[in-house]
N, C-alpha and C positions, 0 to 999 in steps of 0.2 A: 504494500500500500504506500502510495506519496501525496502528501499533504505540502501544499505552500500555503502557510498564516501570513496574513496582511492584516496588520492593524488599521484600521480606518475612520476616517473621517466621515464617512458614510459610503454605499455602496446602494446601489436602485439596480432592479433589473427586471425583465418582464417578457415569457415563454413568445415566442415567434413563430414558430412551426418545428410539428416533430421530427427528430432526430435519427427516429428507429420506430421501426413497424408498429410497437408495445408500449408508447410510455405510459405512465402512472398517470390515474385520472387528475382531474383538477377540478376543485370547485372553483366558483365563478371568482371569487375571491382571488384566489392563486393565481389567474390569468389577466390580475390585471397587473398592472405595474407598482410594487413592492421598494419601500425604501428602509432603511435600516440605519438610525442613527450611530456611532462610536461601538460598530462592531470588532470582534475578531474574524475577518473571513477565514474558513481552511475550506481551500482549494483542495477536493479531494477526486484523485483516483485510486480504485479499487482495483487489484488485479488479482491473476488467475494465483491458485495459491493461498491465496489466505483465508484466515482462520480467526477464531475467536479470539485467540491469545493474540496475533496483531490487531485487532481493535481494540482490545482494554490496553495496548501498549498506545497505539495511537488516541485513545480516550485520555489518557493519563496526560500524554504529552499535549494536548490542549488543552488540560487543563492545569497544569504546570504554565505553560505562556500563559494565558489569560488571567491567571493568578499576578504575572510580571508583568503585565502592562495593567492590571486594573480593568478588565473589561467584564462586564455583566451580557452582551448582549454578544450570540456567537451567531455566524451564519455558513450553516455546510451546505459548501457550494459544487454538485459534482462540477469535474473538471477533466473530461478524459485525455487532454493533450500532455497531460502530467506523462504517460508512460506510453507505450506500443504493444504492453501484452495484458491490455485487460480481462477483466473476469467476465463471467455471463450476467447480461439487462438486470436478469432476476437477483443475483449473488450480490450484484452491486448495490441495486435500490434496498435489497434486506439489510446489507451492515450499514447505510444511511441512516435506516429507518429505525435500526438498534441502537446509532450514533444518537440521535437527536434525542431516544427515550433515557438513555444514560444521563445522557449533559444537560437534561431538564431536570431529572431527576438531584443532578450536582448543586440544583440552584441557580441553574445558568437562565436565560430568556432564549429559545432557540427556535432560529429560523433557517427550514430546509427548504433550497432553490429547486425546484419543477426538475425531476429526473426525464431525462431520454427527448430533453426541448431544445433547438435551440433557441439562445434567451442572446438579447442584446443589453448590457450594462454597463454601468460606467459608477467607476468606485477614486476616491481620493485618498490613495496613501498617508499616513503620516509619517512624519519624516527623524521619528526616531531608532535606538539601533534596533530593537528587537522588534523594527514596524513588519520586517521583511524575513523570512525564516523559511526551510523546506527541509523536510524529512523524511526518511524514508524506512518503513518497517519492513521485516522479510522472515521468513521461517528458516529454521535451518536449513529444510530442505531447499528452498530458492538461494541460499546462499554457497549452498554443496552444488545446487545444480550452475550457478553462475558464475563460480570459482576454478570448477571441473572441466567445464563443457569445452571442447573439442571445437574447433572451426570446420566446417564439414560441407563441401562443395553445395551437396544438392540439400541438404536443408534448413541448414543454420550459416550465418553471417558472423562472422567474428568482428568488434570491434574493442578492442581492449577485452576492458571485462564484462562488456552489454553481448547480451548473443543475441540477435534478433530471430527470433521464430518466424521464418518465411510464411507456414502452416497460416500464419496470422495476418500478415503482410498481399498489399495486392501485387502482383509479379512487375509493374513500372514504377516500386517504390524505390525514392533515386538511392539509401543505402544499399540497397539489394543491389544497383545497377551500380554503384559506387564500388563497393568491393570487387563484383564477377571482373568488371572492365577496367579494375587497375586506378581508379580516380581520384580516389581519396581513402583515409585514415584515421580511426578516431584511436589515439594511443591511451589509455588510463595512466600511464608513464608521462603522459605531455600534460593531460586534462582533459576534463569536457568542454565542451564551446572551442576547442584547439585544431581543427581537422590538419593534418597534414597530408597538401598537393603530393601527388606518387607522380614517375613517369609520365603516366598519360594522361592525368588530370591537369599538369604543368604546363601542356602543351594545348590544350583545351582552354585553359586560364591565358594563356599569350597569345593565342590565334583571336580570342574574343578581345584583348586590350587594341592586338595590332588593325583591329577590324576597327573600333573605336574612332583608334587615335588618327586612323587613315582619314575617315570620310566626317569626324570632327575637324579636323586640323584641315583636312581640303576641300571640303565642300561646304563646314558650317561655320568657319570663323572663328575654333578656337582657339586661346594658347596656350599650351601645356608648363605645366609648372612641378613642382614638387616640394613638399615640404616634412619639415622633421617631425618625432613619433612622439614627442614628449615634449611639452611646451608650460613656463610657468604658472600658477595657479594663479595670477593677480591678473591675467584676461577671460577666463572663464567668469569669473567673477563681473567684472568691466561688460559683459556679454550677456550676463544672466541667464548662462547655461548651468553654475552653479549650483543655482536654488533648486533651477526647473529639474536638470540631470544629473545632480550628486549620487542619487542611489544607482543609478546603469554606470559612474564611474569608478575606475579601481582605486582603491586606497595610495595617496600620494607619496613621492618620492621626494624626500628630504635632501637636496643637495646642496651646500654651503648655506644652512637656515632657509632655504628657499624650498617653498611646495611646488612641486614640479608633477604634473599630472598627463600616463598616456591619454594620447587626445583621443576621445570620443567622437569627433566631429571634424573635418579639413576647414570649415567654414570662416572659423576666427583667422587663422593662417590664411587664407585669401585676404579675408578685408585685411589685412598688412599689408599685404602686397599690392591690393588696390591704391592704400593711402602713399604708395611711392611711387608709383606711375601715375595714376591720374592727376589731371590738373582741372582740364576743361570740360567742359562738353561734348566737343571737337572730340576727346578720346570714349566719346561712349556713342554703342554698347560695348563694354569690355565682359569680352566671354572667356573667362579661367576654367581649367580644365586639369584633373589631375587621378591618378590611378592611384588613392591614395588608404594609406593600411590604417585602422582605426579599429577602439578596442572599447569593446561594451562587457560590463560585469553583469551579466545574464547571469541567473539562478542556474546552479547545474542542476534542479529538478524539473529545469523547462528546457535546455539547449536539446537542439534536435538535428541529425546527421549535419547538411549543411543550408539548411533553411535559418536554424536559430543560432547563432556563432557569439563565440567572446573575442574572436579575432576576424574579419573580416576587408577583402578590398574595395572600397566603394569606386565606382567609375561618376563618379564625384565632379559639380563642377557647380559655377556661380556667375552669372550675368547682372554688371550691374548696369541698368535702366537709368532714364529720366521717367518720369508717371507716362511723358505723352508716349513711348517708345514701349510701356509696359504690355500691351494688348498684344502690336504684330510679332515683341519678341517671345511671348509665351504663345501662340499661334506655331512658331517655328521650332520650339519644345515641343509640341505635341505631331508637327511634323517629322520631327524627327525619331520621336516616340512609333510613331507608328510607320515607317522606313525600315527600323532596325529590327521592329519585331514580324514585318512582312517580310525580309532576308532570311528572320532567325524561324521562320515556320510557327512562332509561337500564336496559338489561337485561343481563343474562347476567354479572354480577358475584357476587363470592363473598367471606366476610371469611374471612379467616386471622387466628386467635387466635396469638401471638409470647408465651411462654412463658419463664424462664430456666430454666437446666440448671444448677444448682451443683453437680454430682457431675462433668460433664465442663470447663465453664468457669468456676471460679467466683470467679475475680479479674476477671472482666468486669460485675461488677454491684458497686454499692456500698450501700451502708445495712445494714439488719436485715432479718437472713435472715426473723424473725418478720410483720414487718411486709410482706414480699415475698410471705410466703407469705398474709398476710390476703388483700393484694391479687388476689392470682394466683386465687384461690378465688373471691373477691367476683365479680370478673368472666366469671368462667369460671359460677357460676350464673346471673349475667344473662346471656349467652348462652342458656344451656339453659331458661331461665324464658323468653327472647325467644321461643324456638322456630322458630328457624331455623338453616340447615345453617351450620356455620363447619370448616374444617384446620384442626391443633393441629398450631405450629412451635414445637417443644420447641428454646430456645438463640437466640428468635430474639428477645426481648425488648429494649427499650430498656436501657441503662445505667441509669437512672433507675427504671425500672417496667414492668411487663406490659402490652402492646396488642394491637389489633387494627387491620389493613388493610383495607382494600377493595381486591379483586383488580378488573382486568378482563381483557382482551384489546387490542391495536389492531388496526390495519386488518394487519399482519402477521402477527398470530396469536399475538404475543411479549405475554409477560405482565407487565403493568406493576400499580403501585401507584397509584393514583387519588383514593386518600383516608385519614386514620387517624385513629384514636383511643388516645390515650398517659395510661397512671395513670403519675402521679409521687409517689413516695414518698422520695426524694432531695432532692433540692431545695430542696422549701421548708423544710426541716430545715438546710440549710446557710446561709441564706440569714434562717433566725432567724424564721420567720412563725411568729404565734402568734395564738390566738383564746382566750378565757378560756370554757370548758365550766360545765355547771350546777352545780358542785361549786365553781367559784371558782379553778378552778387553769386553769394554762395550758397547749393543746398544739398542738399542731403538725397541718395544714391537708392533707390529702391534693389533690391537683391532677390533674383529669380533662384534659388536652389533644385538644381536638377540634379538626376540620377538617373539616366535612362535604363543601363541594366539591372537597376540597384548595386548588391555586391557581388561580388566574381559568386564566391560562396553561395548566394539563394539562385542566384539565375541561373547557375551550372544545374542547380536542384532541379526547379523548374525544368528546364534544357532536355535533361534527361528523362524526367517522367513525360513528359510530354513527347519525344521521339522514342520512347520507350529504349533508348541507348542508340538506337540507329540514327545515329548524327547525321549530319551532311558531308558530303566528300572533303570540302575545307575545314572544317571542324574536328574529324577523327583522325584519332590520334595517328591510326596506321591507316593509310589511303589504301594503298596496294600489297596483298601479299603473293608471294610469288612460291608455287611450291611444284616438287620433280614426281613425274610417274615414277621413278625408279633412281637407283644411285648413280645407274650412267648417264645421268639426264640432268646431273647435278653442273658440272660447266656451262651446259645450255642457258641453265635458269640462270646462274651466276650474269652469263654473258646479256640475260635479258635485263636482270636487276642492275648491271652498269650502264645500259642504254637508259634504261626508264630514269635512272641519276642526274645523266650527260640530257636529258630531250627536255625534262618537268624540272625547273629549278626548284626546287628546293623541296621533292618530291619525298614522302616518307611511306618509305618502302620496306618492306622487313621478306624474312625466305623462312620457309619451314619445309626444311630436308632431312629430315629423321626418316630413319629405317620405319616406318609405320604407312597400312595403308592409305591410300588419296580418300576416302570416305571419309576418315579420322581426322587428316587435315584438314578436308573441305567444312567439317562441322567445326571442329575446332575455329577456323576461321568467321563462318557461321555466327559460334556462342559470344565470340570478339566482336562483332558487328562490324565486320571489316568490306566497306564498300565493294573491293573487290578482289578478286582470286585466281591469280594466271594459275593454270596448268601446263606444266612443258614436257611433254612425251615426244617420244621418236617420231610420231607426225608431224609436230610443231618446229621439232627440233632440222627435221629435214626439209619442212617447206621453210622456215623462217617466219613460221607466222605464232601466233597466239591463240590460247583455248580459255575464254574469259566467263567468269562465274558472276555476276551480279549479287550484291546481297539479297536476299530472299526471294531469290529465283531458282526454280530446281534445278535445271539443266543445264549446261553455260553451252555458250557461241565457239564456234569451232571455226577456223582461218580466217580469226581475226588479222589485219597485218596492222604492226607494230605502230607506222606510224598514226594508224584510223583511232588505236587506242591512246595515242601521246594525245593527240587533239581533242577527242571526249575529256578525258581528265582534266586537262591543261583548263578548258575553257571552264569545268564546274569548280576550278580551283581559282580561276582568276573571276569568275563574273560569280563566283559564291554560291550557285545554284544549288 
């Protein structure tokens, strides 16, 4: 079982549509929208495995916190993104339902959130230590079985010490697809939230920068920059990312009496670099741009393969505007949004326009209500001028300024964030940016924050479940594999793999010439999602031609000539097909 406790300031939330075939009825009551003053939330999932003795362990343990923070009023809130191997609807909603009869029983006030719904809410942290906490119970046996277990091709994933149960898993889940194809690593030796890029994941993460930086820097006007990992604590503050993001940052680095904090965010390191280049107007739009590594202290009872990370590269960048320039240049954000993910195949995503509410929240936003509403308008008609479908989430707006998300799906069907775009109208006003306008006087720089792929990390995730591993020929890792009917066939291949080198620059090619049958290779190649598959047998070998396998084609093309296949490749390699 894992439970995250959030102490709060309050928490609302309210059932939206079922989850699973079966949930738990609701009186009228239940279904409407529920608020809950100076709770303790525990975020719980139940998983397979457990037992009564991990519920009175995790009873105990809430109520030991909520003893330490003072809280009377609790709310068990299921939570199943907590884990990957939960228990059965039924197993789950009975130890809920055993949770809530105990902890009322403690004297507590207890409010259980609608099992098997999903619910839309929104909760206020408090911002002290013990606001934020996660735990995790296990039976001996879960601990022998997860201590023990074996990494095992066809049905277990090894990641450190997490085994994921495929049994459990839909077969495009990107860890699934993450391990079989080489891409990534979760080490228990490194951390959680830490993936380490393999081989081919490396190559995956540089082909999608080089793709970037190409048709940003040539076609859209960027300039690429870089900046360092660790930056002093006295601008985070200056920025009021302190307040808003203390608790996603790591605990500070003391060096010469200086609090020195990894950055969370490239954002403050631009506006520097903004305030030494620009001067005029004459220099705007200025579009920074930057591949840049940034580090979030995510709960390890929520980080998940490479969707949820403690380290991450964001494809990160910052446009700074005048108001009247704000509309066509976030017009050309979304142009370019929808470019990269028409190359990248990615479908069935949806943006959600994030709105403020000052009538219901309006201590959660800072600056000029005037200037919020420029912004909120300016981009709300670039949308409608784009002409495409966007949700309008009134209240769901940045601190800083109105955005918009890129929704999609994963291989669960759970709806994630995958990419954004952020107006800031805060910021660079605290922070003192200025640019001298036609008139001689000076103002202040509106800040488009973009991300088109989000980070290397979620969008390789995405990437992968959604091509269910079978990338695009520029994308995967190995283009071509080259393999012998037999060992005297083995020069031949050789002599094809130095032509296909010398013809495709920069062609990545690999040979699988083991003593072992062509069936064995061909699937091997196959399980690798390897676009394609020369065969060179004594036919091949004595016409000089080629015997080429497609990926997920049965049969392959026989006297192919060498150069018919240099020019397929070449062009899906250079025009990204």
């Amino acid at each position: 079982m894992r439970i995250l406790l959030l102490h709060c300031d309050y928490i609302k939330f309210k059932p939206v549509k079922k989850a699973i075939k079966e949930p738990e009825e609701l009186s009228e009551e239940r279904k409407k929208e529920i608020v809950v003053k100076d709770p303790l939330v525990i975020l719980t999932a139940v998983e397979k495995g457990d037992n009564d003795k991990i519920l009175k362990d995790m009873i105990a343990a809430v109520e030991k916190t909520a003893g330490e923070v003072k809280a009377k009023k609790l709310v068990l809130y299921p939570y199943a993104h907590l884990s990957s191997n939960l228990s059965a609807p039924a197993t789950a909603l009975e130890y809920l339902q055993e949770a809530e009869n105990v902890l009322a029983k403690k004297g507590f006030e207890v409010t259980r959130a609608p099992f098997g719904y999903y619910k839309e809410f929104e909760l206020k942290c408090k911002g002290h230590p013990l606001s934020e906490l996660s735990k995790e119970f296990r039976t001996e046996e879960q601990i022998a079985q997860a201590g023990t277990a074996k990494p095992v091709v066809k049905k277990q994933v090894s990641t450190g010490k997490i085994i994921l149960d495929r049994r459990n898993l839909p077969p495009n889940d990107h860890r699934i697809l993450g391990e079989d194809l080489g891409i990534f690593h979760l080490s228990d030796d490194i951390g959680p939230g830490l993936p380490l890029w393999l081989p081919n994941g490396e190559i995956i993460r540089n082909q999608l920068m080089l793709f970037m930086r190409d048709l940003e820097e040539n076609k859209y006007g960027y300039k690429y920059v870089s900046t360092p990992h660790i930056t002093k604590g006295h601008l985070y503050e200056k920025t009021g990312h302190l307040p808003y993001y203390a608790e996603t940052m790591f605990p500070p680095l003391n060096i010469d009496g200086i609090d020195y904090y990894l950055k969370p965010m490239n954002c403050p390191h631009h506006h520097m670099i903004f305030s030494k280049i620009v001067k005029s107007y004459r220099d705007l739009p200025l579009r920074l741009c930057e591949e840049g590594d940034v580090y979030r202290n995510e709960l390890s009872g929520v980080t998940y393969g490479l969707i949820r990370v403690r380290s991450m590269t964001m494809n990160d960048a910052h446009i700074y505007v005048t108001p009247e320039q704000l509309k066509d240049e976030f017009i050309k954000v979304l142009e370019l949004f929808e470019e990269v993910y028409k190359i990248m195949n990615i479908r069935d995503y949806w943006f959600r326009l994030s709105l403020p509410d000052f009538k219901k929240n309006p201590e959660k936003y800072t600056g000029d209500p005037k200037e919020w509403d420029h912004a909120s308008k300016e981009i709300e008609k670039a949308m409608k001028e784009w002409g495409k479908k966007y949700v309008l989430a009134e209240g769901e707006a940045a601190f800083y300024g109105p955005k918009i998300d890129v929704q999609i799906k994963n291989a669960h069907g759970k709806e994630e964030t995958i990419a954004t775009s952020q107006i800031d109208i805060v910021v660079p006003k605290r922070l003192g940016l200025t640019y001298v306008d036609e008139k001689g006087e000076k103002k202040t720089p509106i800040v488009i924050h973009r991300a088109i792929l989000g980070t290397m990390e979620r969008f390789t995730a995405f990437l992968l479940e959604q091509t269910n591993g079978s990338l695009p020929v520029w994308l995967s890792p190995v283009q071509v594999r080259v393999i012998n009917f037999t060992d005297r066939n083995n020069k031949a291949a050789e002599k094809v793999i130095a032509q296909l080198k010398k013809e495709i620059p920069n062609v990545r090619v690999d040979s699988d010439l083991r003593n072992t049958t062509v069936n064995d290779k061909i699937r091997d190649s196959e399980m690798q999602k390897i676009p394609y598959c020369i065969v060179i047998g004594d036919k091949e070998e004595e016409k000089g031609t080629l015997a080429v396998r497609k990926r997920g084609e049965k049969k392959p093309v026989f006297g192919v000539k060498i150069q018919d296949f240099v020019k397929e490749v070449s062009e899906k390699i250079e025009k990204r097909n």
